[in-house]
N, C-alpha and C positions, 0 to 999 in steps of 0.2 A: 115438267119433263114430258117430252110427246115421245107417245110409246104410238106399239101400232100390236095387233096381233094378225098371229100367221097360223093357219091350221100346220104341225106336222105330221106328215104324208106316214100313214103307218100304225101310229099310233091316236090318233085321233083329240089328242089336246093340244091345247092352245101354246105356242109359244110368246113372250112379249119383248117383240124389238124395242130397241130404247135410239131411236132416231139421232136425238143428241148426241149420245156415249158413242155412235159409227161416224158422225160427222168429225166428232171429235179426234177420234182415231186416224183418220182419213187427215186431218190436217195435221197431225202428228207425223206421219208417214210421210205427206206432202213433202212437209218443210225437210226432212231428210234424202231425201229424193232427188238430188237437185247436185249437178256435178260443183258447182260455187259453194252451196253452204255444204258438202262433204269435204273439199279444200278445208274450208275455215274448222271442220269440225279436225280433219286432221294434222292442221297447226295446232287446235289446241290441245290436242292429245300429246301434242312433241314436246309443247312447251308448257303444260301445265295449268298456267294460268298467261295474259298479254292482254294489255288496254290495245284500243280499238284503231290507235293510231298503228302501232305495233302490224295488227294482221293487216288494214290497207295496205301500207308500204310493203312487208312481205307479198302481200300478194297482185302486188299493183294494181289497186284498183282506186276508182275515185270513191273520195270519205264518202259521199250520199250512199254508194252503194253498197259498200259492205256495212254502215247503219242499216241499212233494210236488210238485208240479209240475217245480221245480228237478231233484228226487234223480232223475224219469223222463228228465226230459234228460240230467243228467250218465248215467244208466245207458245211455242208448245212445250217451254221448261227444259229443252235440251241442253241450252246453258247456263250459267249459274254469273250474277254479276253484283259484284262488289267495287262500292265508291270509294274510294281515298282522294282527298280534298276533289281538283276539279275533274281528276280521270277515273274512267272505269274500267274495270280488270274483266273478264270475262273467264270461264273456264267451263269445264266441262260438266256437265249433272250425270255423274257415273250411274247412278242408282235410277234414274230415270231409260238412261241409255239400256241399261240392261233389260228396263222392264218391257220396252221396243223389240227389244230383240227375242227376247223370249215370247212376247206377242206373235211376230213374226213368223217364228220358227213354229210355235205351234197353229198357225194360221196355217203356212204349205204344208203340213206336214201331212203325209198320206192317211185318207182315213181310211179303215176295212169294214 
């Protein structure tokens, strides 16, 4: 784990950033970010769950790319994908999504 330390201003100890755990976050955020995968996210909020042929044709696009689009979501766990024989279903990681959000919210959130 590469950490880094930071004096804070005030109180005079050390805090320890954790480099990874912000990268990580930041690619989490990334992958939501992005007017296509919030499409794809809110197709599958409509419908549940849809194998991948399903959202391209919904959303006309060529199969390559909404696979890439897919692999950034699943990479940050935002969707959730289950096999049946040769198709895969995709759906949403509700519990995930929230945890985003509540990140989020207390990220902006005014400090005093």
């Amino acid at each position: 784990m590469e950490t880094g330390k930071t004096k804070n201003e005030g109180s005079g100890e050390q805090i320890k950033i954790d480099y990874v755990a912000i990268k990580n976050a930041a690619m989490t955020l990334r992958s939501i970010n992005n007017k296509l995968r919030q499409q794809i996210l809110k197709l599958l909020d409509e419908n549940k769950r849809m194998k991948v042929t399903d959202i391209y044709v919904k959303l006309r696009l060529e199969q390559s790319v909404a696979s890439q689009h897919l692999a950034i979501l699943r990479k940050a766990n935002i969707v959730l994908t289950e096999r049946m024989g040769k198709e895969i279903y995709y759906s949403l990681n509700n519990a995930r999504i929230e945890q985003v959000a509540a990140f989020a919210k207390n990220l902006t959130a005014e400090q005093s």
